[in-house]
VMD Tcl script that draws the C-alpha trace (Angstrom):
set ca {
  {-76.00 -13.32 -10.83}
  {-76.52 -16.08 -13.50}
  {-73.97 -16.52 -16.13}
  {-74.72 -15.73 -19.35}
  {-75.72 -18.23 -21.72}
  {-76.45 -16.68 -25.28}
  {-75.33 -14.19 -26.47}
  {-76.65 -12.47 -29.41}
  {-74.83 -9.63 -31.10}
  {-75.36 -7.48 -34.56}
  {-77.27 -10.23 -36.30}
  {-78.58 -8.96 -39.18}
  {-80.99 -10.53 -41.97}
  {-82.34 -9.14 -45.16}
  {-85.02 -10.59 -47.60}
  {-85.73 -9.06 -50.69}
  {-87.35 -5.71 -49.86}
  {-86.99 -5.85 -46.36}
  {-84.63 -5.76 -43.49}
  {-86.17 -8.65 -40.92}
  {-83.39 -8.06 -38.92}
  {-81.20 -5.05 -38.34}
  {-78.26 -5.07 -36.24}
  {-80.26 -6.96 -33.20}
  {-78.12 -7.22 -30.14}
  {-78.97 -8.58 -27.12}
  {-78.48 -11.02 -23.72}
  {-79.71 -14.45 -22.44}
  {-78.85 -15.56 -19.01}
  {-78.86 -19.14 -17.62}
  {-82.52 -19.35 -16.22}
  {-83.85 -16.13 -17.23}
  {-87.78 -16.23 -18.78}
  {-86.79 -13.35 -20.82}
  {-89.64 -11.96 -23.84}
  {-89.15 -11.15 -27.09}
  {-92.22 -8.72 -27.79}
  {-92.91 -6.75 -31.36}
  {-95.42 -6.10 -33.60}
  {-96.15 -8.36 -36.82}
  {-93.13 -7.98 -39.01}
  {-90.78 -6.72 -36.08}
  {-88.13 -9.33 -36.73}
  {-89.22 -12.15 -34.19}
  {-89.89 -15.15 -36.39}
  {-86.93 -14.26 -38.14}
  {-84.89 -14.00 -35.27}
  {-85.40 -17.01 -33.33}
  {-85.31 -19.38 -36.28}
  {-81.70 -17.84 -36.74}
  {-81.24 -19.31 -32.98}
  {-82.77 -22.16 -33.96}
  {-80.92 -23.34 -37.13}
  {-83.45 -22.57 -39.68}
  {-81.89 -19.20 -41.41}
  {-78.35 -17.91 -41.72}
  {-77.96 -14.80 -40.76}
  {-75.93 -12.08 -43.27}
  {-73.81 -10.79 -40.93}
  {-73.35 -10.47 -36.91}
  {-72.37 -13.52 -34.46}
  {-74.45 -15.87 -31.59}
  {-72.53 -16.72 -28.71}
  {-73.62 -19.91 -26.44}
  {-71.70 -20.10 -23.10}
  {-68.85 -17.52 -24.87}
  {-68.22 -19.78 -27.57}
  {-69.17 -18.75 -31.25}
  {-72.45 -20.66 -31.90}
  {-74.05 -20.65 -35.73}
  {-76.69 -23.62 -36.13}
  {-76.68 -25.19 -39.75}
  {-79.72 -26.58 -39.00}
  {-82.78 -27.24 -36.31}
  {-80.55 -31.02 -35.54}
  {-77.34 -29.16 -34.76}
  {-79.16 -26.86 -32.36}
  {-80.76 -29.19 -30.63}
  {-77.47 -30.84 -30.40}
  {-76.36 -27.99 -28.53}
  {-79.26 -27.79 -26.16}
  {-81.99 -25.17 -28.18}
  {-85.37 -26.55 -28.06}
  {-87.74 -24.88 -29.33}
  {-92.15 -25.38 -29.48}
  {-93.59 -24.14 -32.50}
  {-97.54 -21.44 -32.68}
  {-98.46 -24.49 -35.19}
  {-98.32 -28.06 -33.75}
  {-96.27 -30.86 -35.84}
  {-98.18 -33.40 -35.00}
  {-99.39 -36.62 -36.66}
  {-102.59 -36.85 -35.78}
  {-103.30 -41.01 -36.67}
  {-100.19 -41.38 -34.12}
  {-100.29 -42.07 -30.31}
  {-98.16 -39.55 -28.23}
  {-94.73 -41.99 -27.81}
  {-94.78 -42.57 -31.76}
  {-94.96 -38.47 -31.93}
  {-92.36 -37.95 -29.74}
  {-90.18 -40.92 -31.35}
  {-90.32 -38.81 -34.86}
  {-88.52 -35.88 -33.45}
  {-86.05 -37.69 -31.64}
  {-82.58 -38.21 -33.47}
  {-81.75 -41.83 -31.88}
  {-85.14 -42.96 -30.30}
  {-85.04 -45.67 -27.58}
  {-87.12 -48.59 -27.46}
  {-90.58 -47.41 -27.69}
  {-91.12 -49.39 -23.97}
  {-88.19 -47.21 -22.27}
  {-89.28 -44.15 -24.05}
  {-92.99 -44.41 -22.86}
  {-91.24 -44.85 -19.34}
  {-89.21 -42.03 -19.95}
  {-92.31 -40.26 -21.10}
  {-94.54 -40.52 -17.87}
  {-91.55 -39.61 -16.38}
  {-90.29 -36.34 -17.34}
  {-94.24 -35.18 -17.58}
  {-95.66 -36.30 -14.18}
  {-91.78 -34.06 -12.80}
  {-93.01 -31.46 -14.97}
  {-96.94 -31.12 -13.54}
  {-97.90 -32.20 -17.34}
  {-99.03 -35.44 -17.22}
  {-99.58 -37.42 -20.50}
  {-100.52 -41.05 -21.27}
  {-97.83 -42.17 -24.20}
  {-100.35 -44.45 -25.94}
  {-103.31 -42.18 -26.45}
  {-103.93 -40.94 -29.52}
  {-102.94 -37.83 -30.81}
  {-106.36 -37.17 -32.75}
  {-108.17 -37.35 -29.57}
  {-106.50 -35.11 -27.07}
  {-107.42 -31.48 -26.60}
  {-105.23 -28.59 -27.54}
  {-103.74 -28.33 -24.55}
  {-102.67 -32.12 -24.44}
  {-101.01 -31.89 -27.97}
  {-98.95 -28.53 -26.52}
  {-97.83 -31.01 -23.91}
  {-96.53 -33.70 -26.36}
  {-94.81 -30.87 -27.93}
  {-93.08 -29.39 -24.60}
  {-92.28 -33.12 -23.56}
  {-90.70 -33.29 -26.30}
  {-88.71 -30.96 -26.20}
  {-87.80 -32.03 -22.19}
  {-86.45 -35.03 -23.14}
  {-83.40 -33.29 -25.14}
  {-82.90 -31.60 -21.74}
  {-82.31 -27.94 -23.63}
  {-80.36 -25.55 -22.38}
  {-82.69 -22.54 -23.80}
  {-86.05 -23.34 -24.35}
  {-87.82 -21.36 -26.97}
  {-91.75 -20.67 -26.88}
  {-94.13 -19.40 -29.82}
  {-97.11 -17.97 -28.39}
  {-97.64 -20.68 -25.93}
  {-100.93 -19.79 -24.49}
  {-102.94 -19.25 -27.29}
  {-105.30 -22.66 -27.13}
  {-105.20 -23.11 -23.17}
  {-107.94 -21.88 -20.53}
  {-106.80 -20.11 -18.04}
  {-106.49 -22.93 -15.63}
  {-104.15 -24.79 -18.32}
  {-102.02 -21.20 -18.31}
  {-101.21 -21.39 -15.18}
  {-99.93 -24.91 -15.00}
  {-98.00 -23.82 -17.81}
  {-96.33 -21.42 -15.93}
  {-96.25 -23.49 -12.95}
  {-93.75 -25.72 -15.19}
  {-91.84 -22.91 -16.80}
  {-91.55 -21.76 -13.31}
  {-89.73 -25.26 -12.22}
  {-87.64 -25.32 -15.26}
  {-86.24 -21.50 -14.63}
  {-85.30 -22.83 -11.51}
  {-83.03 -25.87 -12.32}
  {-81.34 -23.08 -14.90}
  {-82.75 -23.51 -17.88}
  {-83.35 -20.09 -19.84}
  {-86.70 -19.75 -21.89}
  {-87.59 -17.10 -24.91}
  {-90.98 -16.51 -25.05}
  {-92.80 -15.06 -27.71}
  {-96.27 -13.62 -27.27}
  {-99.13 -10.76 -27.65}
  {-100.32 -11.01 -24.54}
  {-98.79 -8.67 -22.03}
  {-100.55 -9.23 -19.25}
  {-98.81 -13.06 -19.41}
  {-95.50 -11.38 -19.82}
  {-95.62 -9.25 -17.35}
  {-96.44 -12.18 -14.96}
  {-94.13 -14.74 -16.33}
  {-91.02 -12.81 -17.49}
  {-87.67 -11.28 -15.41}
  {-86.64 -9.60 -18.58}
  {-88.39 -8.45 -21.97}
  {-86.52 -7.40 -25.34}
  {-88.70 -5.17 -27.69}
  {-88.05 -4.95 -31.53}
  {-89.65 -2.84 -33.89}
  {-88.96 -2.71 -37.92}
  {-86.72 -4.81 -37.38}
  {-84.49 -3.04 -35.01}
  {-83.96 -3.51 -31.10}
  {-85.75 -0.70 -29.72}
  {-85.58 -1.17 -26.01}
  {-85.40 -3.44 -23.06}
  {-87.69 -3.50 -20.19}
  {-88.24 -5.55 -16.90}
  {-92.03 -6.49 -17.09}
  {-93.47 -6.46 -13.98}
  {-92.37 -2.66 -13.75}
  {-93.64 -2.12 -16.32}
  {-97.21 -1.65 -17.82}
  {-98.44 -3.37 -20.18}
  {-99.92 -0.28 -22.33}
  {-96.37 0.83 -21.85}
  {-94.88 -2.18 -23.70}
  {-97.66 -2.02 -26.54}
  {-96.61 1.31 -26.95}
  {-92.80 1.14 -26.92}
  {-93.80 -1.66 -29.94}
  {-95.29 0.38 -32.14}
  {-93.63 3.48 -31.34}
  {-97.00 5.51 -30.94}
  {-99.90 5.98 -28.30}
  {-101.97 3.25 -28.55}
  {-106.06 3.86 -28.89}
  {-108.06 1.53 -26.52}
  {-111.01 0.19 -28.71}
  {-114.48 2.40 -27.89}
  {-118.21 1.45 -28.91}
  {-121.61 3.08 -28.07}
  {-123.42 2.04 -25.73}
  {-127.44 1.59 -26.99}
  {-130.20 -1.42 -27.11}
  {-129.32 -4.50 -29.33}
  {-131.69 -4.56 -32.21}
  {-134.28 -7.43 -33.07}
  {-133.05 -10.82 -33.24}
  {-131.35 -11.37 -35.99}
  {-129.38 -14.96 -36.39}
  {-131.19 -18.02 -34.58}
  {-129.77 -21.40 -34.01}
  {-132.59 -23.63 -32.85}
  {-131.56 -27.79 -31.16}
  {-128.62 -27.74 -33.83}
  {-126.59 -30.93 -34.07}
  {-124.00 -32.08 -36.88}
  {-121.22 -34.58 -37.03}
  {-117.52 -33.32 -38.12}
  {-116.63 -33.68 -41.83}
  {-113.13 -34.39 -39.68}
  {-112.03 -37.92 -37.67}
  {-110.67 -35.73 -35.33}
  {-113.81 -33.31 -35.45}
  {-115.82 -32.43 -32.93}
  {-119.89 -33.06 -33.20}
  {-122.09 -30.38 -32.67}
  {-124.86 -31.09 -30.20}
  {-127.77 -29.19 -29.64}
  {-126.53 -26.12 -29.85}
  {-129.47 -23.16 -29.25}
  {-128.41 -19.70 -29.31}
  {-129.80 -15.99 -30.75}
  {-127.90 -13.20 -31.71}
  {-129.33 -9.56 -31.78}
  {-128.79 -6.42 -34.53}
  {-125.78 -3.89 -32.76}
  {-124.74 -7.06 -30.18}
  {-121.16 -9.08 -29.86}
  {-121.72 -12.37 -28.71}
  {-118.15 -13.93 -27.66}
  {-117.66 -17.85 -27.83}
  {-114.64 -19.25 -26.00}
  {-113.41 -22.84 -25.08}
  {-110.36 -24.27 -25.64}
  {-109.09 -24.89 -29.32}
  {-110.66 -28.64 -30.91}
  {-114.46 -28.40 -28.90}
  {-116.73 -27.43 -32.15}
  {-115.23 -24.10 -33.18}
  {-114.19 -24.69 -36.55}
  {-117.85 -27.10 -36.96}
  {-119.82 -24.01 -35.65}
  {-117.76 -21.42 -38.17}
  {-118.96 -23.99 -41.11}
  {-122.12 -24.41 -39.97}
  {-123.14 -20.68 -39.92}
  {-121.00 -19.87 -43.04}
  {-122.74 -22.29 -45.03}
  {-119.65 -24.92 -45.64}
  {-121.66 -27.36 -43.78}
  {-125.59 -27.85 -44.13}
  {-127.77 -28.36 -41.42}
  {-131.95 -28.61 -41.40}
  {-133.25 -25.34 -42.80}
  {-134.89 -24.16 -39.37}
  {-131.63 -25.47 -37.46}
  {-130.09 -21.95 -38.72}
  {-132.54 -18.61 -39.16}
  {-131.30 -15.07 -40.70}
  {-134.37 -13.04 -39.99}
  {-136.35 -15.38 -39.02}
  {-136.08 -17.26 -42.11}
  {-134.44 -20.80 -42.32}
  {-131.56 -20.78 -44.29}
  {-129.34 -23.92 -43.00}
  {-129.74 -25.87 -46.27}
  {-128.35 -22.85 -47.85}
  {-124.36 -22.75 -49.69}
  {-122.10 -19.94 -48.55}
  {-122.24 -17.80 -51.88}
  {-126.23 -17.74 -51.07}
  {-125.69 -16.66 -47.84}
  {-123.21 -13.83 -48.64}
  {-125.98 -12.61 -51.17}
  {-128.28 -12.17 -47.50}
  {-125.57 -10.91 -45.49}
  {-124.50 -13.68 -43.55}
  {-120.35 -13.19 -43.75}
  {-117.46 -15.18 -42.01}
  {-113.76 -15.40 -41.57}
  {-112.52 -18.74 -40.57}
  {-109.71 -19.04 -38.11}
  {-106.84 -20.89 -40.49}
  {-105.73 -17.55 -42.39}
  {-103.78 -19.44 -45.43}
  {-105.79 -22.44 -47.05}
  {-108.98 -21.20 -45.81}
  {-109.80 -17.71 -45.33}
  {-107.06 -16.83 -48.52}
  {-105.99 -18.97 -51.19}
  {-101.80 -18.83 -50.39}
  {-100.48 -18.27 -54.06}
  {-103.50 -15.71 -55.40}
  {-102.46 -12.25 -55.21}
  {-104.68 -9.80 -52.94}
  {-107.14 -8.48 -55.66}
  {-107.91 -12.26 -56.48}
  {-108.84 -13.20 -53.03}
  {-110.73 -10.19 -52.34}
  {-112.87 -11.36 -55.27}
  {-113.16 -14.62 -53.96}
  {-115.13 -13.74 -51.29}
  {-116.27 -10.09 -52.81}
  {-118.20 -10.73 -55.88}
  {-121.45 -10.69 -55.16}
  {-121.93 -8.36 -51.96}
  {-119.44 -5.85 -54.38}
  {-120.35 -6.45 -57.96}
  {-117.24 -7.67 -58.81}
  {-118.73 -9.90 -61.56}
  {-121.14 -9.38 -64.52}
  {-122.82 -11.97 -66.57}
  {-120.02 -14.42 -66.00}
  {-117.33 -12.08 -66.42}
  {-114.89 -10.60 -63.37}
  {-114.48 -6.72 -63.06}
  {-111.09 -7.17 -62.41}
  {-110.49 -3.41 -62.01}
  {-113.26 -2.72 -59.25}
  {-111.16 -5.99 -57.52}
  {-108.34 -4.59 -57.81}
  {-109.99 -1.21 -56.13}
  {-111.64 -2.99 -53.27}
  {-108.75 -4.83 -52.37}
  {-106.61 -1.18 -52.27}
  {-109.59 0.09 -49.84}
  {-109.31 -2.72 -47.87}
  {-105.10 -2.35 -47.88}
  {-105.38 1.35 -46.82}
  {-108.44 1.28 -44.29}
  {-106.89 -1.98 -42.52}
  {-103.39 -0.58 -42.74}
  {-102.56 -3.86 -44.58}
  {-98.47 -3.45 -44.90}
  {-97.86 -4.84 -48.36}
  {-95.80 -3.84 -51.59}
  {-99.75 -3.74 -53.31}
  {-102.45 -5.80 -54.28}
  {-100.91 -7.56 -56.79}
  {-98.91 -9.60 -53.75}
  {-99.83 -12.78 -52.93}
  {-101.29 -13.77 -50.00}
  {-98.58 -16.08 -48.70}
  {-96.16 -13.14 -48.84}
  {-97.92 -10.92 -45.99}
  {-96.78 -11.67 -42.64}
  {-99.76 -13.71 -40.46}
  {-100.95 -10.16 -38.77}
  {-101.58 -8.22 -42.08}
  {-103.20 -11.08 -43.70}
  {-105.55 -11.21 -40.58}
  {-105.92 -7.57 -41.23}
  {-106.74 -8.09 -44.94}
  {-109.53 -11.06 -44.30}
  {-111.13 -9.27 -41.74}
  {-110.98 -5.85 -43.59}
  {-112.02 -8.01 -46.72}
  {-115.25 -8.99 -44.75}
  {-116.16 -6.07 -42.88}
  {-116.06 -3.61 -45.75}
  {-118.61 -5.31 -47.68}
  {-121.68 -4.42 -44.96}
  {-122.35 -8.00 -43.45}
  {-125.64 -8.38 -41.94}
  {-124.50 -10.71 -39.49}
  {-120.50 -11.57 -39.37}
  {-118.62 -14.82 -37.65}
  {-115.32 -14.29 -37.02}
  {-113.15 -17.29 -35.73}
  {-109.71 -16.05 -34.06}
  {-109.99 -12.41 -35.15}
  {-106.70 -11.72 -33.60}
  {-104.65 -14.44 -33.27}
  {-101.03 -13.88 -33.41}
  {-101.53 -10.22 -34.12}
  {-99.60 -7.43 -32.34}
  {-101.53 -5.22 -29.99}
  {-101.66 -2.06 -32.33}
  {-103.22 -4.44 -35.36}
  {-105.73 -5.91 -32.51}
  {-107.10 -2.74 -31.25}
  {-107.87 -2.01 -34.99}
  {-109.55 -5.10 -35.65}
  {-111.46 -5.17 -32.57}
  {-112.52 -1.31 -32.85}
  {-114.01 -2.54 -36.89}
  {-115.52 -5.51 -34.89}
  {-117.67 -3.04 -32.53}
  {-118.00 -0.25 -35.01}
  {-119.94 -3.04 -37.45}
  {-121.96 -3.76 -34.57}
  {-122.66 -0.47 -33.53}
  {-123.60 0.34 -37.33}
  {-126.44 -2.56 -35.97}
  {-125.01 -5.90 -37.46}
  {-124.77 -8.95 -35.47}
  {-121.63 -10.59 -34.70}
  {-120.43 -13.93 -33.35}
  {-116.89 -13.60 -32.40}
  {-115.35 -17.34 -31.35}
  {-111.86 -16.47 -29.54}
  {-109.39 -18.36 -27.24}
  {-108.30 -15.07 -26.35}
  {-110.76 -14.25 -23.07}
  {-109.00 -10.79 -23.00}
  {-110.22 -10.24 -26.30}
  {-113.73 -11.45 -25.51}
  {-114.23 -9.71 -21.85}
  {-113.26 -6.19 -24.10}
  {-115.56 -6.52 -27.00}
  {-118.43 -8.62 -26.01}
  {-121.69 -8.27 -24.95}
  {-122.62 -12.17 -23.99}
  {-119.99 -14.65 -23.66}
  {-121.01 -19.20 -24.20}
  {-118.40 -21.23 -23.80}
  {-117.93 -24.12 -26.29}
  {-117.15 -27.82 -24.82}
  {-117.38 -30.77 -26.77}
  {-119.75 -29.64 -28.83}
  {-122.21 -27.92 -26.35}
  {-122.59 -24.15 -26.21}
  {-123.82 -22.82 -22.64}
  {-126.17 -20.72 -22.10}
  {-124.95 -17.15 -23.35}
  {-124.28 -14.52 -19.83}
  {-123.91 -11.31 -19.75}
  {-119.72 -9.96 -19.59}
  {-119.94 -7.71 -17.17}
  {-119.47 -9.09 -13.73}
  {-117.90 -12.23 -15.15}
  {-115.23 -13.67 -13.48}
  {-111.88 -15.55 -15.24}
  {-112.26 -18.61 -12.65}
  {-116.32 -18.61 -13.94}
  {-114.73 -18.32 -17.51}
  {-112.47 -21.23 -17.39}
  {-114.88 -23.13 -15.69}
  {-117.62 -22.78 -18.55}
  {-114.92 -23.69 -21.12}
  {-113.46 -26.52 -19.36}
  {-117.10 -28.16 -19.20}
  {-118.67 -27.00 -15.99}
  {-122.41 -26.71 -17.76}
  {-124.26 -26.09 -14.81}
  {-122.75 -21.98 -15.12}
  {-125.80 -21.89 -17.78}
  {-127.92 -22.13 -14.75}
  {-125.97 -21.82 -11.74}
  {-125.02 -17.46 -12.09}
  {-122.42 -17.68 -9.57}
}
mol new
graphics top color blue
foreach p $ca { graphics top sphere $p radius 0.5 }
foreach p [lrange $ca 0 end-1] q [lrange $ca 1 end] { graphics top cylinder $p $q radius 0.2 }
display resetview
């Protein structure tokens, strides 16, 4: 049996209007890959920046090896062997990888020994990473590697992990796991925090479920199912998403030979890109995070111009056109990046539903805003997404990350798009809130829109879509059919095996 190594008992932690944590109790052994599962605004976040230093808790005590352990902050856990890799990279992007690293080191070494020390620890690891490349110019999957490395070099103790896998093929999962693997076996415990099951339930010995809050259960997941754990985490039988099966429609978004450069240093190009999407169809776009996503998501949505013909809504070029000209025709998006982009962080609900509302909803007259119809669409949007929030006088900021996903997406798919691109549609959102967004996503298309959903999650994708192109460097493949697709044939399209457009294995 392994020893224990944190222990975690009655922590409790209140916010105004809300208990985040409630009593939480629960054990850590040396070595153990144990989950932390719940839905958005269950208490994780909360929780595990109480491990890590970044909140006090009100009441109840941490325990590391049986001696009282209470972080003041991020350096004195670390001190004490937490590390911990963060959803959101903190990365300097104009840096190479050994200046990175250097930054989040308390007493570097000279930058020589630590770029030793570097290739070191992450060709032991399977992660190999050159300490002079530049951080701006290595995929997603590299910069999660500069992150973990980091972390390595304080040789933690516990290791804690924030939706890991959300910007990796599958092929980058496994060596993932591969390395978690090595470092469970030298002892070193890991806390990992993510929405996909079916990773959890291959990864983890041991998984702790919260819910409002509260520790609701334990489980071992690989006896258990993962509809089983979705359901102990929202504490209700959960609906698998259902569409109708019938003809797509006419075509009725075109992208014809399509090529434009990134607004971004770090961008990536889009080149040639030829694809149609039909009325009542899902077309799913994967490829690993930082290979033309966010470039394709402006392009259609209007942010970006492109040759009128390069872009077609009914067969009528409108790629010179702004965004508010292409809501007026139906063409609707939600970008991936939920605060900054798709909501303005300190407007209240009603004021971002009107940002992107007016015109499709007559929220304006002559100049003037009908703030009480905004007000009234965003309260549709609150109660038909489920949006859990005091009302929509709340700013945006305040919502945790899965209601505001519910609220943009709601925000968009109330208003009747013609055609709808959704970037990340459920990212970081618990399985209950996904279902629901994915069931709107094929209900819109069953209504007969078109929709372009880009995803990292293939999961997502393989459930929902139609067609599925893969996005590398800029190129889209040729669209295939889902059913009959294979993960290996998946990973291969995203990681830049072109020839699949052709080659129908």
């Amino acid at each position: 049996m392994s020893e224990m190594l944190l222990r975690i008992e009655g922590l409790t932690k209140a916010y105004p209007g809300v208990v985040a944590n409630d009593h939480v109790s629960f054990d850590i052994a040396e070595g153990q890959v144990h989950a932390l599962l719940g839905e958005n605004g269950a208490g994780k976040s909360t929780l595990v920046k109480m491990i890590y230093g970044l909140v006090k808790p009100d009441s109840g005590r941490m325990l590391l090896r049986g001696k009282p352990y209470a972080p003041a902050e991020p350096r004195a856990a670390r001190a004490d062997g937490i590390a911990m890799v963060f959803q959101h990279f903190s990365l300097f992007d104009a840096l190479d990888v050994a200046e990175n690293i250097a930054l989040g080191m308390e007493t570097p070494p000279p930058m020589r020994d630590l770029a030793r020390r570097i290739r070191e620890v992450s060709e032991t690891y399977g992660l190999p990473l050159d300490p002079f490349r530049t951080v701006g110019d290595l995929s997603a999957g590299e910069r999660q590697r500069v992150e973990i490395i980091r972390c390595l070099l304080q040789d933690p103790k516990l290791l804690i992990m924030d939706e890991p896998t959300s910007v990796l093929t599958p092929q980058e999962v496994e060596i993932l796991f591969q390395t978690l693997r090595k470092l469970s076996a030298e002892g070193t415990a890991i806390l990992y925090i993510s929405h996909k099951l079916e990773e959890i339930r291959t990864l983890c010995d041991h998984a702790t479920v919260l819910r409002l809050g509260k520790n609701v259960g334990e489980c071992v997941p690989r006896e258990t199912s993962a509809r089983d754990m979705a359901e102990l985490m929202v504490g209700s039988t959960l609906k698998t998403p259902e569409r109708v099966a019938k003809a797509p429609g006419p075509v009725a978004l075109e992208l014809t030979g399509l090529s434009v450069a990134s607004p971004s240093a770090f961008g990536t190009a889009l080149k040639n890109v030829s694809v149609q999407v039909s009325q009542g169809e899902v077309l799913g776009i994967g490829g690993v995070a930082g290979n033309g996503q966010d470039e394709l998501l402006a392009v259609l949505s209007g942010e970006i111009r492109a040759p009128r013909d390069a872009v077609k809504l009914d067969g009528k070029g409108i790629g010179t056109l702004g965004p508010t000209a292409r809501r007026a025709l139906g063409l609707l998006s939600a970008p991936e990046e939920r605060l900054g982009h798709a909501a303005a962080p300190d407007m209240s609900l009603t004021e971002n539903a009107m940002l992107t509302g007016s015109v499709r909803e007559g929220l304006e007259r002559r100049g003037f805003l009908k703030w009480g119809a905004a007000q009234a669409f965003a309260e549709r949007i609150i109660k038909d997404f489920d949006v859990r929030t005091p009302g929509p006088g709340n700013a945006a900021r305040a919502l945790s990350g899965g209601n505001l996903q519910k609220f943009v997406i709601g925000r968009e798919v109330l208003q009747r798009p013609r055609v709808l691109v959704v970037n990340q549609p459920t990212w970081g959102v618990d399985a209950s809130a996904a279902a629901a967004i994915r069931q709107a996503i094929l209900d819109l298309a069953d209504g007969g829109a078109a929709v372009i959903c880009i995803s990292q999650d293939l999961d997502e994708l393989m459930e929902i879509a139609d067609r599925f192109a893969a996005l590398n460097e800029g190129r889209l493949t040729a669209p295939r059919p889902t059913a009959g697709l294979t993960i290996d044939e998946i990973g291969l399209m995203m990681g830049g095996a072109h020839g699949m457009e052709v080659a129908h294995v």
